[in-house]
N, C-alpha and C positions, 0 to 999 in steps of 0.2 A: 520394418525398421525396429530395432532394438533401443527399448525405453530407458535412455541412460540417466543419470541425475544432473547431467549438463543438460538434457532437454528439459526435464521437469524445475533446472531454473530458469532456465530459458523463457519458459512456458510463464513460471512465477512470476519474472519480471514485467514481462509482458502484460500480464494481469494486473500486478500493481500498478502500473503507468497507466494502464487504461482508467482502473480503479480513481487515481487522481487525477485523470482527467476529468472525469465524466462527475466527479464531488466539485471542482473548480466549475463547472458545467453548470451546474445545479445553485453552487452559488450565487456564478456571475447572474443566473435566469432570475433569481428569488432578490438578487439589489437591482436588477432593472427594473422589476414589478413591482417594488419597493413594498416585498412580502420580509424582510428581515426587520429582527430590531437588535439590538446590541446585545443580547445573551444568544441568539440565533447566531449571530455575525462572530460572536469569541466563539461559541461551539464548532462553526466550522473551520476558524482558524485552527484553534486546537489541533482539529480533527487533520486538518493538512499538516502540521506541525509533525503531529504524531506517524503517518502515512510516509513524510518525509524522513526523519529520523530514523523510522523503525526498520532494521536491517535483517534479513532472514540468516540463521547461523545454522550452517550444515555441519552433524555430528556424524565421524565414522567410527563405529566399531573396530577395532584391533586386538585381537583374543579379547582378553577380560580386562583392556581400559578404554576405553571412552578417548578421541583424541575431537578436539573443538578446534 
């Protein structure tokens, strides 16, 4: 099978959703242990804020410009 850039987002997506499952995972485990405290708890918010927001942007080359 030929490795197209639709698979390799495909693939990306799939990573990232795992990615924010598995930090939501880790959170929800560390406030039922009641191993967070409030600078732990804003980091990982953050950190799903950021994971959520952050959008991959694919560049193609077309002769000599750049098309985004």
């Amino acid at each position: 099978m030929k490795n197209t850039l639709a698979h390799q987002l495909d693939a990306l997506s799939a990573w990232r959703r795992t990615l924010e499952r598995r930090v939501r995972g880790i959170a929800d485990y560390l406030a039922e242990h009641e191993l967070l405290d409030s600078s732990d708890r804003s980091a990982l918010d953050s950190l799903n804020r950021k994971l959520a927001a952050d959008k991959p942007v694919a560049s193609v080359c077309h002769g000599a410009q750049i098309l985004a």
